[in-house]
C-alpha positions, -999 to +999 in steps of 0.1 A: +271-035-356+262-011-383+237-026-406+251-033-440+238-043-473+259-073-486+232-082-509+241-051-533+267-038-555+276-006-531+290+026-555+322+036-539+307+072-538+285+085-510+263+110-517+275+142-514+264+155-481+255+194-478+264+214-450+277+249-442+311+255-435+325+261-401+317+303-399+330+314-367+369+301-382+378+337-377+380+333-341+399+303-335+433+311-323+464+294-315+481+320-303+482+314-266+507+303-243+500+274-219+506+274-179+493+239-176+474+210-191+438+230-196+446+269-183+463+301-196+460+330-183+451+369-196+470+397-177+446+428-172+457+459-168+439+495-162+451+528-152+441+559-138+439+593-163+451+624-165+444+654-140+453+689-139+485+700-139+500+726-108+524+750-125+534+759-088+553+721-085+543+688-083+528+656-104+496+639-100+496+608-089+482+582-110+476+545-103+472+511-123+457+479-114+468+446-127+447+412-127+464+378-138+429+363-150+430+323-153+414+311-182+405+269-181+392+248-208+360+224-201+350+210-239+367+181-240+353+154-264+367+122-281+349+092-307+364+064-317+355+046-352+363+006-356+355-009-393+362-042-397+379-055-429+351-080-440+327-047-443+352-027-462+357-052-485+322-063-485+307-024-491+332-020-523+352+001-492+324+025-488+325+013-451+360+029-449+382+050-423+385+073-447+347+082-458+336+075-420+363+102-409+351+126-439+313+122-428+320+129-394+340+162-400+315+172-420+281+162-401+298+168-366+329+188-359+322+216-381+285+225-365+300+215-328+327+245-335+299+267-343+278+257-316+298+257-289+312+293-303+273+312-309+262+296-272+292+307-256+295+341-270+253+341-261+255+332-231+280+360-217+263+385-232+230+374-215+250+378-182+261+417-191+237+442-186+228+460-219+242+433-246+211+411-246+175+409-258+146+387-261+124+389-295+101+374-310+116+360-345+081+371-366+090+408-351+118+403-378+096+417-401+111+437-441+096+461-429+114+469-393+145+445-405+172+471-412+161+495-382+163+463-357+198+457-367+210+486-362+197+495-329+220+462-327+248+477-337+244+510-316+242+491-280+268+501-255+300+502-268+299+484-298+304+515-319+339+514-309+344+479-319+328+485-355+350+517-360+381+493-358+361+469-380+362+436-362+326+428-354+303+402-370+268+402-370+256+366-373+215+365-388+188+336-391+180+329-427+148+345-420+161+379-407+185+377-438+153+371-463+138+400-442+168+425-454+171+412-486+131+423-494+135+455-471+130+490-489+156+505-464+181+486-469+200+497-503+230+471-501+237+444-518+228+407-507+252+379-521+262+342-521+297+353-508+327+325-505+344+335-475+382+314-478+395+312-442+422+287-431+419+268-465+384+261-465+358+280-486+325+289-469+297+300-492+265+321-473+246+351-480+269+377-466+261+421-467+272+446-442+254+475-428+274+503-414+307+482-426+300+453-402+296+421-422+259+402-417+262+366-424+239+341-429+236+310-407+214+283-428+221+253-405+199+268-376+207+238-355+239+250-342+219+287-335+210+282-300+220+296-267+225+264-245+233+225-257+230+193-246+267+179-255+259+146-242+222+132-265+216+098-262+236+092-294+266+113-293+274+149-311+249+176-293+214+191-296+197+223-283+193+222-247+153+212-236+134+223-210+126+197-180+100+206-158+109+204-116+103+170-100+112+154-062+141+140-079+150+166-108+161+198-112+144+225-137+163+229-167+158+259-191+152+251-225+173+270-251+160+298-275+170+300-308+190+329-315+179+356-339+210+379-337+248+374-325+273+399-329+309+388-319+343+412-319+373+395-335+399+406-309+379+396-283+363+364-287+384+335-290+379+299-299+410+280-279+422+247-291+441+226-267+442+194-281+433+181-318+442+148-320+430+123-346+447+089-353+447+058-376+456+022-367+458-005-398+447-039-390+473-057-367+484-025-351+464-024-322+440-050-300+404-041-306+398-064-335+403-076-371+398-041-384+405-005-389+405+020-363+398+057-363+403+080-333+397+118-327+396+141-297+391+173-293+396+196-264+386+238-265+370+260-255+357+299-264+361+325-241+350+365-240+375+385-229+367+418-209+385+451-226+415+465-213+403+500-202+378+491-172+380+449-177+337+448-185+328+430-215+314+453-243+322+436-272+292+415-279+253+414-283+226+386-282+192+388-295+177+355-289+136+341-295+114+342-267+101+307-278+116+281-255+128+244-269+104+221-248+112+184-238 
C-alpha cells in the first residue's frame, strides 16, 4: 500500500511536476492499414532506368521488382492503478484517479514515446553502414560544434532528405550550449514552443542548413538500448552485464550525442491506446477506484523506394558505456 500521511491537512494541489514534452510527436502516425492483430505491411517497389534508344526499331526492356515487407509490432505495455476510497477521502482526493493518471502521463508515457522512438531510430542506423558514429561527448567542443554537425548532415544521402525538408536533428543540451557559444555558427538559438497534436513543447530549437536542431533536456530517454522491464516498472538505459556460466553478456547503452530522423520515413505506429476508468462497485478488485492503460506500438525505419536501403537517418552516440 502506498504510504500516506493521514496525520496532515493534504493541499489538493500537487506540485507541478517539470518535464519535456513528448518531441518525436511528429512521427507518430495513424495512417496505416491493418492485416492482422500486430502486423501491416509496406509494399516496395523499384525499377530499372532508362537506356538508349535504337532509332532502327525496338524498346528496351526494363524491369521492376516488388517486395510485400511485413511490418509487426513488439512494445506492448499495460499498468493498472487501484485507489481506494478511504485514501481519497483521507488525502483531501490528492490520492485520486485523476492526479495518479496525470502523473503518470506526465513522468512515464511521454519519455517512453521518446525513448523507444531515439533507440529505435539509433539502433537501425548503427546496423547501416555509413549512418553511425561513435564520439566522445567532450569532442563536442564551441569550437568544432557547428563543423561536427554538419559533417552530420552531409552523410550518405541525407542531403536529399534535407532538400525536401523533413529531417530533424536531435542534440544533447551540451552540444546545444556548444552552438549557442560557437563563433561559426551565426543563427539564432531560442526557447521555441513547438504546438503538435494539441500539446505545446517548449526547447531550444535552431536549424543549420534549414534542418531544425532541437534540444533534448531530459537526457534519460537519450540512449540507444533500454531496459523496458526495471525492477519497478517504466524503463531505464540498458546496463552492461559482464559474461558468467549462467549469463549472457549484455552491452550497456551509450548515450546519444546526435540523432537525425526523416519525417517520411520514420514512423511511430500505435496499435492500441487504451485507458479505462471503473467507479467503485463497477468492478471486483476492491472498495476503490480503478485506472487502467495499455499501450501497444512500435517505430519502424522504412528503406526508400528507389533501391529499398535505409538512408534516411544518422546516429552519433558516446563511446562511454552505462555499466551495471
Amino acid at each position: 500500500m502506498a504510504n500516506l500521511n493521514y496525520a496532515e491537512q493534504w493541499s489538493p494541489e500537487l506540485l507541478e511536476i517539470l518535464m519535456q514534452g513528448t518531441l518525436t510527436s511528429p512521427f507518430v502516425t495513424s495512417n496505416v492499414r491493418w492485416l492482422d492483430a500486430k502486423t501491416f505491411h509496406f509494399t516496395q517497389m523499384s525499377t530499372s532506368g532508362y537506356k538508349n534508344h535504337n532509332r532502327k526499331g525496338g524498346w528496351n526492356t526494363g524491369t521492376y521488382d516488388q517486395k510485400d515487407l511485413p511490418y509487426t509490432l513488439t512494445h506492448d505495455r499495460d499498468v493498472e492503478f487501484m485507489v481506494d476510497k478511504a485514501d481519497v477521502d483521507e488525502t483531501n482526493a490528492t490520492a485520486s484517479i485523476q492526479n495518479i493518471s496525470r502523473v503518470f502521463e506526465q513522468t512515464w508515457v511521454v519519455p517512453e514515446t521518446d525513448a523507444l522512438f531515439f533507440s529505435k531510430v539509433a539502433q537501425a542506423a548503427q546496423k547501416t553502414e555509413g549512418y553511425h558514429g561513435s564520439t566522445a561527448a567532450s569532442a563536442y567542443t564551441k569550437a568544432k560544434v557547428f563543423g561536427m554537425l554538419k559533417d552530420i548532415l552531409a552523410k550518405g544521402k541525407l542531403r536529399r532528405y534535407k532538400a525536401t525538408g523533413s529531417l530533424i536533428m536531435y542534440v544533447t543540451s551540451q552540444i546545444m550550449d556548444a552552438l549557442e557559444q560557437s563563433t561559426e555558427f551565426t543563427r539564432k538559438i531560442e526557447m521555441t514552443q513547438i504546438a503538435e497534436g494539441g500539446m505545446g513543447i517548449e526547447t531550444r530549437v535552431t536549424d543549420i542548413d534549414g534542418v531544425p536542431i532541437m534540444e533534448v533536456i531530459d537526457d534519460e530517454r537519450f540512449y540507444d538500448a533500454f531496459n523496458w522491464e526495471p525492477e519497478n516498472g517504466g524503463f531505464e538505459p540498458q546496463k552492461k552485464v559482464a559474461a558468467a556460466s549462467d549469463v549472457e553478456a549484455v552491452a550497456g547503452a551509450h548515450k546519444i550525442n546526435v540523432l537525425v530522423a526523416c519525417g517520411q520515413t520514420c514512423k511511430t505506429v500505435p496499435k492500441i491506446s487504451s485507458i479505462y476508468y471503473f467507479a467503485p462497485g463497477a468492478h471486483t478488485k476492491g472498495d476503490g477506484y480503478l485506472y487502467q492503460n495499455r499501450s501497444f506500438s512500435d517505430v519502424f525505419v522504412f528503406p526508400n523506394g528507389r533501391d529499398g536501403k535505409i538512408d534516411s537517418i544518422y546516429a552519433d552516440v558516446d563511446t562511454a558505456e552505462v555499466g551495471a
